[in-house]
N, C-alpha and C positions, 0 to 999 in steps of 0.2 A: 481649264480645258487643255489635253496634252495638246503639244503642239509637232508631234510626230507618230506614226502607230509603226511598231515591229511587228512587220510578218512575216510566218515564215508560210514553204507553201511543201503538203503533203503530196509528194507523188510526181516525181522528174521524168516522167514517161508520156506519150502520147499530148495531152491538150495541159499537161507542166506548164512548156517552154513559153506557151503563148500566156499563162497567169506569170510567169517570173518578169517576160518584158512588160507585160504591162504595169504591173510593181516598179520594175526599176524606172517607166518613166510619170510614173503618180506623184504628182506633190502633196508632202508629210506622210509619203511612206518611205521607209526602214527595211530594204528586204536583210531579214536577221538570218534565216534559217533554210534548209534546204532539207525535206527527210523522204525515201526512197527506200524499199525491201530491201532492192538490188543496190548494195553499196557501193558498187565503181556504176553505175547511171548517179547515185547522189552525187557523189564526187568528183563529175565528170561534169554535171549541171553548178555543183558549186565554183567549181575553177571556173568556167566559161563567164560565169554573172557575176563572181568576186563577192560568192555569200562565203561572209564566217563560220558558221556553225555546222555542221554534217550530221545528220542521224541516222538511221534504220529503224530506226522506231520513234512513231510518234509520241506516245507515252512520254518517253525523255525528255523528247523537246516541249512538251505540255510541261513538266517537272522542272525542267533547268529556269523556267521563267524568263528567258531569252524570245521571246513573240508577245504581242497582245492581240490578233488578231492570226488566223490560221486558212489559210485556203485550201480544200481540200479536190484532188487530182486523182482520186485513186480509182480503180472499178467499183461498179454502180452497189454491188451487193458491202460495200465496206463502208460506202456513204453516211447511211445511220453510227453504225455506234462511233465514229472516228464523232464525228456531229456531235453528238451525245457527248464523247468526251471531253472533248475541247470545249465545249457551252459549259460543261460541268466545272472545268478550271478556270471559266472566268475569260474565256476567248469570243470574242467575236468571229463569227464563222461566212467565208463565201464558199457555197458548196456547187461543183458545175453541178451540170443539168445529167440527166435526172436527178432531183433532188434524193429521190429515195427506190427502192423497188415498185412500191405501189403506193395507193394513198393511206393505209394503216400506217408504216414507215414514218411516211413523212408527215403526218401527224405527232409522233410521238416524237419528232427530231422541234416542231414550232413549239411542243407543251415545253421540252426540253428550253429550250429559247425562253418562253416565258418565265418562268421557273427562273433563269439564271440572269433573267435581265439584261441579256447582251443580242444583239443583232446578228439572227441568221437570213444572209441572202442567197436568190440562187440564181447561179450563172446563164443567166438566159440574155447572151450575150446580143443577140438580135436587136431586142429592145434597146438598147445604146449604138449604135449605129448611127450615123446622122442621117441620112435618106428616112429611116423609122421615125428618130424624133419630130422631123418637121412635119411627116406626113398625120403623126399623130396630133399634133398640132391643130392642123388643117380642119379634121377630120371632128376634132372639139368645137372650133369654129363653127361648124355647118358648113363650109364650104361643100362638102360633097352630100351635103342631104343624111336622112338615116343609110345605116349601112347594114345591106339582109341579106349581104352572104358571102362570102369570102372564100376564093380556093386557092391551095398551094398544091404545087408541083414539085418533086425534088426527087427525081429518077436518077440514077448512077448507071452508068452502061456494065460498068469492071467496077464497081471499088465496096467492096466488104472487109474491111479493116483486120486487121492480125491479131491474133490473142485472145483474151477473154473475151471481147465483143461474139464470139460466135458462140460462148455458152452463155445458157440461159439461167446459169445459177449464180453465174455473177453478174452477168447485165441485165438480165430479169428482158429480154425480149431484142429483136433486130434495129432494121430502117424505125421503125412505129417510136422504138423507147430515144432511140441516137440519134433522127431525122423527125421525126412528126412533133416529138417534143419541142421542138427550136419554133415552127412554123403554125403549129397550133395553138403554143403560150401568145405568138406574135398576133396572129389574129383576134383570136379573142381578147388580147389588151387592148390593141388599136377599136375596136369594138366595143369598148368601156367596159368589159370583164361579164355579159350576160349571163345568167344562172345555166350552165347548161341541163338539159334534160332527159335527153336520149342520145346513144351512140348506136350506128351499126359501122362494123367493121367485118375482113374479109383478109386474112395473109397467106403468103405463098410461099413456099421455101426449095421450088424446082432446080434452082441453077444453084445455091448458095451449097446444097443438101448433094449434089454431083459433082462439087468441085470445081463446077466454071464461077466468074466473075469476083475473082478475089483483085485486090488492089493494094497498095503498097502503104495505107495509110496504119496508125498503131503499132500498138506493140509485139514482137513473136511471144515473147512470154506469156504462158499459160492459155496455152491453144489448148482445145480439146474436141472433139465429134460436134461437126456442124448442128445446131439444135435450137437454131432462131429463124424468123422466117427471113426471107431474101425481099420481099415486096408485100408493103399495105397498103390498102386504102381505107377510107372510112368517109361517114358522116356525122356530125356533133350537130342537134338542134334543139335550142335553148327555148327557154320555158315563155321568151316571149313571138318564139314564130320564127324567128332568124336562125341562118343555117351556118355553118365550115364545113367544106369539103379538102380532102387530103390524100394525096396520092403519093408514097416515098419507097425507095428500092435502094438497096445498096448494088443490084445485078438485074440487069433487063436484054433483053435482045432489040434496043433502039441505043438513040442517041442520049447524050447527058439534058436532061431538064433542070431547072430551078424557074420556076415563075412563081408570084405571090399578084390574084386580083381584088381589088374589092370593088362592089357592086353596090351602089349607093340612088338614093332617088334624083339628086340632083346632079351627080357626076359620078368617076369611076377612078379606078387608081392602078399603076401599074408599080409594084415597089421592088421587084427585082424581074431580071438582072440590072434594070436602072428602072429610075422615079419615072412614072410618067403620067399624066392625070389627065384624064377622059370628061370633056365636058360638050355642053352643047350653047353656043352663042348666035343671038341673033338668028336662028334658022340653020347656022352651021354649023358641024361637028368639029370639034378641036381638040387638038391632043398637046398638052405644054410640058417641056423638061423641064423643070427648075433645076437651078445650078445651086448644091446645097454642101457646103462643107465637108469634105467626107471626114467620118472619124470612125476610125476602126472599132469594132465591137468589144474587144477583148481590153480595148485602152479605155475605152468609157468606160466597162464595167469595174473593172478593177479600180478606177482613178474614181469612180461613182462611191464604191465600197468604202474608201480608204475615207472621204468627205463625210459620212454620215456616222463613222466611229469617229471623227473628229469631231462631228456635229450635236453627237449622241440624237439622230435622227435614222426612222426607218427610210430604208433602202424603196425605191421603186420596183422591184423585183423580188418583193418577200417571200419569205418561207411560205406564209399563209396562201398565199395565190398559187405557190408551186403546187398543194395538197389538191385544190381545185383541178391544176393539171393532170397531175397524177390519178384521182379520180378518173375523167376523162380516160385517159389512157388505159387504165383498169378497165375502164365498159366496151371500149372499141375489140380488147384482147377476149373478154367474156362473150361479147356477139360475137367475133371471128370462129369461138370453137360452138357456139352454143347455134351458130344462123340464124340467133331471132337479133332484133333488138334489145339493147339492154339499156336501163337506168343507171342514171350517172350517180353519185352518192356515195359516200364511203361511211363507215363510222361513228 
């Protein structure tokens, strides 16, 4: 078994920096490689992390044999074949979230995976957070009873990020694909992964589509005509009766939201913006903090990745569950233009 993994990580721009640090504090990783279009952002992320190797293209550094393992950084529409590629040389792959465009996509990125016998993960950094693991814990236990329905909140007052996030041909959609993603995978894991069944979803694109509620997050490169919505909601309910509900904006005319509840028979849970767990004792309602290690999302996940190419063990955030999300995702975008409800299923 190696006793170190080289990686390198595609794309020094936007959610890069937060896979480089996480790398450079994983034990038995090797950050080998840094590759970037824009060659003075590679070059500029390489000096700052003290990576050797510079690319502009991935291809090379797939070729040079310099990595065993590749993280890919780049807009959502480059996802797949970068995936595809790297699996195809023999790399292990953590790809952020979305995994792919849709669930076709990210289907052919897991057969890819299978085929080459390497581990593809995907960055659904939430799931590694410590506040999540314990809760998820708990929730295995029975402490909180079944759990039949779950909502998240995650309203942005201003912040629609810069660059390809506002077209839709590279990030295949708004808040729903960049925000609901994160919060939707989180639920339905903490929920033991239910089949889902039906989506209705509903977006909006008033403030994003006029110019208001832009925000200083991302990258300027490769802006184009606003063309995703500014705010979703939706509903997911799975084929045993249990529900998620989800509300996400990058631009609203209120205050900043982020809450996550869940709604359990024997208690209730509150997991952001802190842990708090809803119970009833002896005749009285009680609400307990637990004090629970924090660990950052992005150092779990990467420091997660690096142990099971060590371990040659799947990831807890596989490809195969992404395809699920993306599904999902897919039905919520198909009821928002169609106004009916749609079935979940892909392929």
């Amino acid at each position: 078994m190696a006793k170190r993994v080289r990686v390198g990580v595609i794309g020094a721009g936007a959610i890069g920096p937060a896979h480089i640090n996480g790398f450079r504090q994983a034990s038995g990783a090797e950050l080998t490689a840094v590759c970037d279009v824009d060659k003075a952002r590679a070059e500029a992320a390489a000096a700052e992390f003290a990576v050797s190797h510079v690319y502009t293209d991935y291809r090379k550094m797939l070729a040079d044999g310099v990595v065993d393992a590749v993280s890919v950084c780049t807009p959502n529409n480059t996802h797949m074949r970068i995936t595809i590629d790297a699996l195809a040389a023999g790399k292990h792959v953590l790809c952020e979230k979305p995994l792919a465009m849709n669930g076709r996509q990210a289907r052919r990125m897991v057969e890819a995976a299978r085929r080459a016998r390497r581990i593809l993960m995907t960055g659904q950094c939430m799931r590694y957070a410590g506040d999540t693991q314990f809760l998820k814990r708990l929730i295995e236990a029975g402490r909180l009873g079944e759990i039949y329905y779950a909502r998240a909140v995650m309203l942005r007052r201003a912040g629609i990020p810069k660059g390809w996030f506002q077209d839709r041909k590279q990030s295949g959609g708004g808040p729903i694909v960049d925000l609901a993603v994160h919060v939707l995978d989180l639920m339905w894991w903490v929920m033991g992964m239910p089949r889902p069944a039906t989506a209705f979803g509903a977006t909006f694109d008033h403030l994003g589509s006029s110019g208001q509620g832009t925000g200083d997050w991302g990258v300027s490169s490769g802006a184009g005509e606003f063309s995703v919505e500014d705010l979703g909601v939706a509903l997911v309910r799975f084929a045993d009766g249990r529900a998620v509900g989800v509300e996400v904006s990058w631009a609203t005319h209120t205050e900043d939201m982020f809450g996550l509840r869940f709604f359990g028979t024997k208690g209730g849970a509150q997991l952001f913006p802190r842990l708090v767990l809803y119970e009833t004792q002896e005749g009285a309602n009680i609400d307990l903090t637990p004090h629970v290690s924090k660990v950052d999302g992005y150092a779990g996940e990467t420091k997660h990745f690096v142990s099971c190419v060590l371990q040659g063990r799947q990831p807890i955030s596989p490809g195969s569950q992404a395809v699920v999300v993306m599904d999902m995702l897919d039905a919520i975008y198909k009821s928002a233009k169609t106004g009916r409800a749609a079935a979940v299923g892909g392929e």
